[in-house]
N, C-alpha and C positions, 0 to 999 in steps of 0.2 A: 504494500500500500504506500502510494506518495502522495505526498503534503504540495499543497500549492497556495500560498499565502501573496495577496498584493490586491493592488486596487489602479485600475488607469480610469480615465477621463477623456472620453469620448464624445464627438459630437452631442456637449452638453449634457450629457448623461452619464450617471459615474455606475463602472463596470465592477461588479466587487466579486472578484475572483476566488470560489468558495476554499475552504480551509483543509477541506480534506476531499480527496477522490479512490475509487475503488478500480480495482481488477476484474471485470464480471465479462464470464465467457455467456453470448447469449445465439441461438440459432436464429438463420435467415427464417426470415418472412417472407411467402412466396405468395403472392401478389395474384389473386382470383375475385373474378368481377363474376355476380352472376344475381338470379334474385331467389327469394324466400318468400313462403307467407307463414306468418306467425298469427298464431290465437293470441285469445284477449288476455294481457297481463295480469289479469288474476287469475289464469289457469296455469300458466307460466308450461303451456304446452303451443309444441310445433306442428303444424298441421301437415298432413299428408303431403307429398310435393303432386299428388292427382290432383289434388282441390285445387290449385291453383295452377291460370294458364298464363306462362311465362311469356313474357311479349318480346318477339326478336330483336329490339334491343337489350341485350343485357343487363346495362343500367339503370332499367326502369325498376320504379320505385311500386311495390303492391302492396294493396291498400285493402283494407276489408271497414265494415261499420258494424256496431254491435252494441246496444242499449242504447245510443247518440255517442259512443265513444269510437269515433273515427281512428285506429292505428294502421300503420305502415312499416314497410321495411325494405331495407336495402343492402344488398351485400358489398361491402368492399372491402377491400384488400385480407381478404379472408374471413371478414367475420361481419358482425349484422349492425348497420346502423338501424334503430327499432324508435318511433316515436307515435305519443298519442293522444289522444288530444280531443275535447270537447266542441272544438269548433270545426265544425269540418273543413278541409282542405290547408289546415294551418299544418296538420304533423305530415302531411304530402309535402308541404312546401318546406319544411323543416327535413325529413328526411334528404329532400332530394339538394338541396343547397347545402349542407353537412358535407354530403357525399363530392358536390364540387367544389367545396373549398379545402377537401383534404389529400383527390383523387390523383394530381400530380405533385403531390408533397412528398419529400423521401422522409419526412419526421414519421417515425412512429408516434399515434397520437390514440388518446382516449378522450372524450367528452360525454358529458351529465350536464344535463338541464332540466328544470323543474321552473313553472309559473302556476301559483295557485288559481291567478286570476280566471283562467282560462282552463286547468285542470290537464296543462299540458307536458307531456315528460319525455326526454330524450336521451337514450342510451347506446354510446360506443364503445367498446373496448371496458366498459365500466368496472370490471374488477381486478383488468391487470394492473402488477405491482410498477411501481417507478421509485425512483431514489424521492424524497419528498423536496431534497433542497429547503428553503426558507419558508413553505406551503405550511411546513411544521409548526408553524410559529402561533398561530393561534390556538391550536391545541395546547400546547404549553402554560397560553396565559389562561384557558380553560381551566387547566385541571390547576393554575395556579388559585383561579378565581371559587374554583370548588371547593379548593381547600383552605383557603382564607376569607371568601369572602371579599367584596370591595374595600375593606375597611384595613388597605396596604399601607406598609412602611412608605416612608416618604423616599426610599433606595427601592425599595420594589414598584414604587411606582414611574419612575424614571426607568428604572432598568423594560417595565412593560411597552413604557412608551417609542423606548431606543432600540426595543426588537420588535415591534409593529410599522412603524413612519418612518423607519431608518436602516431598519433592518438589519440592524447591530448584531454582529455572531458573540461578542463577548457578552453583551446584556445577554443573550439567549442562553447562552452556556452558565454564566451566574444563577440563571431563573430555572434551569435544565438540573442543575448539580443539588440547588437549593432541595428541588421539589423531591427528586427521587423517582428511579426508574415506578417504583410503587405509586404514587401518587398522578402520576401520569398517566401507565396504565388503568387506573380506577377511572380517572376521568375516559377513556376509550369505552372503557367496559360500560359505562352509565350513559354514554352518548350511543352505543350500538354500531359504535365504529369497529368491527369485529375483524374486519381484512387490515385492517393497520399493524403493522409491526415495528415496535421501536427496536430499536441495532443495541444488540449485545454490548459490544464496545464501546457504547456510549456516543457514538457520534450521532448529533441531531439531523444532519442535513442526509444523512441515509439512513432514518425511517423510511419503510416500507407504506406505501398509501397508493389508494387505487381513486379515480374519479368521483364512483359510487360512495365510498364514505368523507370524502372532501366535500361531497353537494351535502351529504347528510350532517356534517356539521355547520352550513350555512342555513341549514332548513331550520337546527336545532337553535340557533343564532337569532333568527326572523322570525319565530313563532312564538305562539303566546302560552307554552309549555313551559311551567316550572319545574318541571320532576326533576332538570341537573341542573340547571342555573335560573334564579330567577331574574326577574326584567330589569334590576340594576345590574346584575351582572355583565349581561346580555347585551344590556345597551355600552357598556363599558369596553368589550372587543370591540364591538362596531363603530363607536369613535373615533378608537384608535384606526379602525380600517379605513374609516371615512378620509383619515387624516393623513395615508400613507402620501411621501413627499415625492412631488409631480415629478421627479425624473423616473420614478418607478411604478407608476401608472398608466402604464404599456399592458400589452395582455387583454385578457376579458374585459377591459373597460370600452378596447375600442367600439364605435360607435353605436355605443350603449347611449338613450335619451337624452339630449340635454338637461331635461328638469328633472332628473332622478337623481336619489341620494345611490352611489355606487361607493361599495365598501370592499377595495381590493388587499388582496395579499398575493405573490408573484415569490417564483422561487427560482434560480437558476445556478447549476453545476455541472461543474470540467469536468469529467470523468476520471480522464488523467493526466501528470504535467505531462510527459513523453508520447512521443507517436511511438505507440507499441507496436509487433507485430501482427500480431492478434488483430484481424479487418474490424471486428466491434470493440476495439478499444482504437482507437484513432484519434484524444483526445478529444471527444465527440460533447454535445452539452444536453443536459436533460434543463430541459425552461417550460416552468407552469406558471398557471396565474390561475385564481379562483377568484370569482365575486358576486356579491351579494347585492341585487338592483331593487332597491322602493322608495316607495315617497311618491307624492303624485300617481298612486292609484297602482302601481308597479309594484309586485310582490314574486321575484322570479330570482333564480341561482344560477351559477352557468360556472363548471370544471373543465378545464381545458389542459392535460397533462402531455408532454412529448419526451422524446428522446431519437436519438440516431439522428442529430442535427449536426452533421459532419464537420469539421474543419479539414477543407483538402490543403496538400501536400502544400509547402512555401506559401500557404495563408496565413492573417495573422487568426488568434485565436477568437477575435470578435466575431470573426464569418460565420462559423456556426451556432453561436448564441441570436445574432441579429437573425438567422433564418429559423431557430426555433422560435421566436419573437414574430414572428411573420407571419409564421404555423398558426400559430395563435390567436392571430389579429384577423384574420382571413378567415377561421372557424369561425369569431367573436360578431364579425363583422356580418357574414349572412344570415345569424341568428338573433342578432340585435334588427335589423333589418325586417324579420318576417315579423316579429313580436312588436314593431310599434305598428305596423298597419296591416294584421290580419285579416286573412280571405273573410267575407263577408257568408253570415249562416246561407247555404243556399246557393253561394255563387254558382255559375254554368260552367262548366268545360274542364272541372277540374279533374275529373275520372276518366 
């Protein structure tokens, strides 16, 4: 394992070069375009591939309706983009723009979306693992806030602040060592974030987190559920997230509503200092961003995780961060996109 410690400054944006990076042998992804039709998410069964007449484009996106609950799917790059959705023609337009904002991307990517307003949900890749990078950081001041309560020293309260808006690896590690592997896992376990794994070794920025449980602690964040944190709490992360400082407000925010309150967190890491031989370690970067959009009527979450965002050979190392950065904003951007001016109940020509 090698250490990679520094920080540059970048067109206007400061690059902070995670602290530690790992060795992980991973297998090719082999790249199969084709369609599915999936039953209704509460059966959480796959239907017959009879029942469903595949249209000679491959890409096309199949749709079924079932109590008013309009879902969809699509398959790419081996596995199902699946959304669904109250309004009709909203989780067709949401599948099928997912699918082309990721379809010539070499990142490996998962996304989760969720809007209550609408009763709409969207799932990629949703339970593969990824390094978490800085994603972690709210879980932290979770299970800090679980176990203390608002009512923080005036050091822990700086140090929360300095690893949310600033995205401080020492606050985080001070607030990391403070709480203890126990205390953190408990807050996991009460949030039902069950695919999450914190790293043995202690290192924060590789915890194990998958999409699926990153949306589920922004759902646990927005809701009006006290069973783990109550609403001071609650509103206490999300301040901080409101607050994160505008060079690191890239990611899931892109064009997300103007008049919405968007509460981001954004993670990103080198894999490793050296170009290895190993084709998946290539000093390559895993860049996520999660966020949390309401206020003016908006009650919706959107996960966006990547990895295998390459730095090729005599590049500098930003190239692959800015193109997982991109991965990102291109997911963000089609689905911020459908959700302020959904298909109308009823519209023609969408089937």
């Amino acid at each position: 394992m090698s250490t990679l410690v520094g920080r540059k400054i970048r067109k206007g944006k400061e690059l902070a070069f995670s602290e530690i990076a790992s060795k992980v042998t991973l297998g090719v992804v082999v790249v199969a375009v084709s369609t599915s039709a999936v039953a209704p998410a509460s059966t959480a069964t796959v239907a017959p591939a009879s029942t469903a007449t595949v249209a000679p484009d491959s890409r096309a996106t199949v749709s079924h309706e079932t109590r008013s609950i309009k879902f969809t799917s699509q398959r790419l790059k081996g596995r199902l983009i699946e959304c669904t959705s109250e309004n009709p023609g909203l989780a067709q337009f949401l599948t099928r723009d997912i699918a082309k904002s990721l379809e010539n991307r070499a990142s490996q990517a998962s996304v989760v979306l969720y809007d209550r307003n609408t009763r709409t949900s969207c799932t990629y890749g949703a339970d593969k693992h990824y390094d978490s990078a800085s994603t972690v950081k709210p879980i932290i001041l979770g299970a800090l806030l679980l176990d203390r309560g608002v009512d923080l020293s005036e050091e822990e309260q700086d140090l929360a602040r300095q690893m949310i808006v600033s995205s401080d690896n020492d606050a985080t590690y001070a607030l990391w060592e403070s709480l203890g592997h126990k205390n953190i896992q408990n807050f996991l376990d009460k949030a039902g974030m069950k695919n999450t794994i914190l790293n043995d070794a202690g290192f924060m920025g590789l915890t194990q987190v998958t999409a699926r449980d990153q949306a589920k602690l922004l759902e646990l964040l927005t809701a009006e559920d006290n069973s783990v944190l109550n609403a001071e709490e609650r509103t206490y992360i999300l301040d901080l997230m409101r607050d994160v400082q505008e060079d690191q407000r890239w990611g899931t925010p892109a064009g997300a509503p103007s008049d919405a309150a968007v509460q981001v967190k954004n993670g990103w890491l080198q894999r490793s200092q050296n170009r290895l031989k190993n084709p998946w370690d290539r000093g390559d970067w895993k860049v996520n961003s999660m966020s949390a959009v309401t206020g003016h009527a908006y009650d919706y979450g959107l996960v966006v995780l990547t990895e295998n965002n390459r730095v090729p050979e005599d590049e500098s190392p930003e190239v692959g961060w800015d193109y997982g950065m991109e991965t990102v904003e291109a997911v963000a951007k089609a689905i911020h996109h459908d959700l302020k001016a959904p298909p109308a109940t009823g519209r023609p020509g969408l089937l």
